[in-house]
N, C-alpha and C positions, 0 to 999 in steps of 0.2 A: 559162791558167785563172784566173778570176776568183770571189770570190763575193760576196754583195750585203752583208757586212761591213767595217769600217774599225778600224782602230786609229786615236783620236783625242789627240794632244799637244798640252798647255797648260805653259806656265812662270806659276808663283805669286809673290808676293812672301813667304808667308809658309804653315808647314802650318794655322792658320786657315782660310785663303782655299782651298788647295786641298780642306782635309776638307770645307768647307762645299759648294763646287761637285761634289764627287765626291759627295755625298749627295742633291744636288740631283736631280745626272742619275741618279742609280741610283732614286730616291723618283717623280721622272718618267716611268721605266720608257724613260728614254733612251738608259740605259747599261744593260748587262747588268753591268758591273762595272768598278770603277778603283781602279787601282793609285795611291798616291800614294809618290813616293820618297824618300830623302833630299837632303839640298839642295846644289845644285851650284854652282859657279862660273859666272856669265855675264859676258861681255862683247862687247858691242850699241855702234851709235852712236846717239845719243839727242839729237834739237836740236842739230847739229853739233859734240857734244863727247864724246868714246869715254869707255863708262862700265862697271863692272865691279860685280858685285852678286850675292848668293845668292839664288838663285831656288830653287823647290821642282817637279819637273818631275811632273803629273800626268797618267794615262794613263787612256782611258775606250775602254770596248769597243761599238762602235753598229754598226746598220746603216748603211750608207751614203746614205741615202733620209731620213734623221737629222740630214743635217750640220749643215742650216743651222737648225733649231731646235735642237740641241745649240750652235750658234753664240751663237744670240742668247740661251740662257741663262747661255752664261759669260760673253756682254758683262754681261748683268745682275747677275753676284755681283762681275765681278772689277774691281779697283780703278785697274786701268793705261787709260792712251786709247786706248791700243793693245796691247790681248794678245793672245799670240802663240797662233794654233789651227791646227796643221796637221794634217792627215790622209792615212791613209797607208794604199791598200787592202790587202786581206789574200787572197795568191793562192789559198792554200788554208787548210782546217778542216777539224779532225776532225769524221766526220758525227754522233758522237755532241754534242762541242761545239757544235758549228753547230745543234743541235735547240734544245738550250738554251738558246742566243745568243739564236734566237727568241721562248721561248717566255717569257725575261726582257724582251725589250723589243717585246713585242706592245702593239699600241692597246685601250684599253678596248672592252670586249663592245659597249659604248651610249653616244653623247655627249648623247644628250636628255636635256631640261630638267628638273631637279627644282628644285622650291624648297629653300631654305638658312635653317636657322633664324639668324634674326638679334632681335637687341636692344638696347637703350639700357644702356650701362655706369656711365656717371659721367662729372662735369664735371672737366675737367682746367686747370689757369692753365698757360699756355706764353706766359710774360713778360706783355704787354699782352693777352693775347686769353687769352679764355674760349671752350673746345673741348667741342663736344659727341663724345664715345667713345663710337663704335656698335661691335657686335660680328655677327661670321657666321663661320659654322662649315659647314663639310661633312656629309654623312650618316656619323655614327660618327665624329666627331670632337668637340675638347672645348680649351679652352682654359684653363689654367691662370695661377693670379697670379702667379707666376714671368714668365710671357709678357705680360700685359699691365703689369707693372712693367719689363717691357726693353723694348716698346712706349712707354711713357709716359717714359723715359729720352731714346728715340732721339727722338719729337718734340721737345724740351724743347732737343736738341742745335741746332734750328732757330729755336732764341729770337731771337736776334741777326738771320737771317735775313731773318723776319715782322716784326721791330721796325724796319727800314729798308726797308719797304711801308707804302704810304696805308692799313695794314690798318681795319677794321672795329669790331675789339675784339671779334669771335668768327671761329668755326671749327666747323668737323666734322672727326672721323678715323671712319675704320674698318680694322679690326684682323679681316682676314678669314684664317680658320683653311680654308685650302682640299684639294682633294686631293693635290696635287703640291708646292704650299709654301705659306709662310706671306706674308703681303700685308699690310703697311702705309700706310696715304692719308691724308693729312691735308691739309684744304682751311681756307683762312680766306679771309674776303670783305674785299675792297679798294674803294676807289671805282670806282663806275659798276655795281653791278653783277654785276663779277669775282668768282669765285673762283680764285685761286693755288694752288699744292699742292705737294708732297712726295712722292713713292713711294717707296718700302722692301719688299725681299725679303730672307726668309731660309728656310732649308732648315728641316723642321718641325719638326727634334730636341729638347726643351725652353730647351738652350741655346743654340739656332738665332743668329744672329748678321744683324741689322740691317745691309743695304747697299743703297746709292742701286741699283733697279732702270734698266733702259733705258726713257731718256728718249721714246721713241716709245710705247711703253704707257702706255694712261690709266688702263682699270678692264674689270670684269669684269660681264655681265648681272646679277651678283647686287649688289655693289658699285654699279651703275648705278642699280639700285632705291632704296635709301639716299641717295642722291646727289640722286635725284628728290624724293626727300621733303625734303632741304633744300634744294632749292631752292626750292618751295614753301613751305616754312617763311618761308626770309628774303624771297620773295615777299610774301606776306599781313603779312610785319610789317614787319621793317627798311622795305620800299620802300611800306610800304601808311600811311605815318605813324604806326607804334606802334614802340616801342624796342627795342636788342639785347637788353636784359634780358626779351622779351616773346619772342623769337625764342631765347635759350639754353632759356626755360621748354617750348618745344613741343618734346616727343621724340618719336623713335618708340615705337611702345607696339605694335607688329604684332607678329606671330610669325615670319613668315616673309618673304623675299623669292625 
């Protein structure tokens, strides 16, 4: 007897890293629910040399049908190059649990299109470059100065970064308040061209916590809209013979994307 449920286990380095990922998958409607524990003794071999260390072992309750985006969302929060995610099906459920398992980690009713109110925030200095900070939000969502101060924090940690690039001496971020988590992107132009960039997720709780997302994610259609628009910004300017300082002046000024 089988059912179309799993019990899914992660080791953390820290309960940080586990509350963030467990809020994640539970705010995704990926997890009906996780358990995080107390932290245990590990010992692993790591790069040929046996290592021992407190890990924090977290447990998330999914369908089976889940794994593999339950996967690439903790590649996304967690901090190891290789963390550990095994899963382990679940022969039986009570039929009353098993309704609920459902009816917590069901797909939204509708994935069609709505526009996302977006806007122009403020210029930011992150070392040599001057960043224009757009902002987007979800339907009934809101963004608080709290959050765009921990935003403005985690790019600024990429100073050093942009400052050993042919950078441009500007940039874009956007700081998208989405349904499922929070999204950070920050682009600056290099010669030829380029823009470079930076991704950041974090779970949408006010004190959500800033971590390098997975590197095969670029952006999102709404994120891509903003993206367009600077590119056509440093289009018509930087590359059209008028200055960065003529390209940080052009915002977005729309409402939506």
């Amino acid at each position: 007897m089988t059912t179309p449920f799993i019990d899914i286990w992660i080791n953390c380095p820290d309960r940080p890293v586990a509350d963030g990922i467990a809020r994640a998958a539970v705010d995704a409607r990926l997890a009906a629910c996780a358990n995080v524990f107390p932290a245990v003794s590990s010992v692993y071999r790591w790069q040929g040399e046996v290592e021992q260390a407190e890990e924090v072992p977290l447990l998330l309750k999914c369908r089976a049908a889940d794994f593999e985006r339950v996967s690439a969302l903790v590649r996304s929060l967690h901090p190891y190059q290789v963390p550990s995610i095994v899963a382990a099906p679940l022969a039986a459920v009570d039929a009353t649990y098993g309704d609920w398992l459902r009816t917590q980690t069901s797909e939204p009713v509708s994935c069609a299109y709505q526009p996302r109110r977006a806007w122009f925030r403020e210029m930011v200095a992150i070392g040599p470059v001057s960043v224009k900070l757009n902002a987007i939000c979800a339907e009934g969502a809101t963004i608080g100065d709290e959050v765009f101060e921990a935003a403005i924090a985690k790019m600024r940690s990429a100073e050093n970064e942009i400052a050993h690039t042919p950078h441009q001496g500007a940039g874009f971020a956007i700081l998208h308040e989405g349904e499922e988590a929070r999204w950070l992107l920050l682009h600056w132009w290099v010669k030829g061209g380029i823009a470079a960039r930076k991704l950041w997720r974090a779970d949408r709780s006010p004190d959500g916590r800033f971590v390098e997302a997975d590197p095969l994610l670029m952006a999102c259609v709404w994120e891509l809209g903003l993206i367009d628009f600077e590119r056509r910004a440093w289009m018509n300017t930087a590359m059209s013979g008028k200055t960065v300082s003529d390209y940080t002046e052009e915002r977005f000024s729309g409402e939506y994307v």
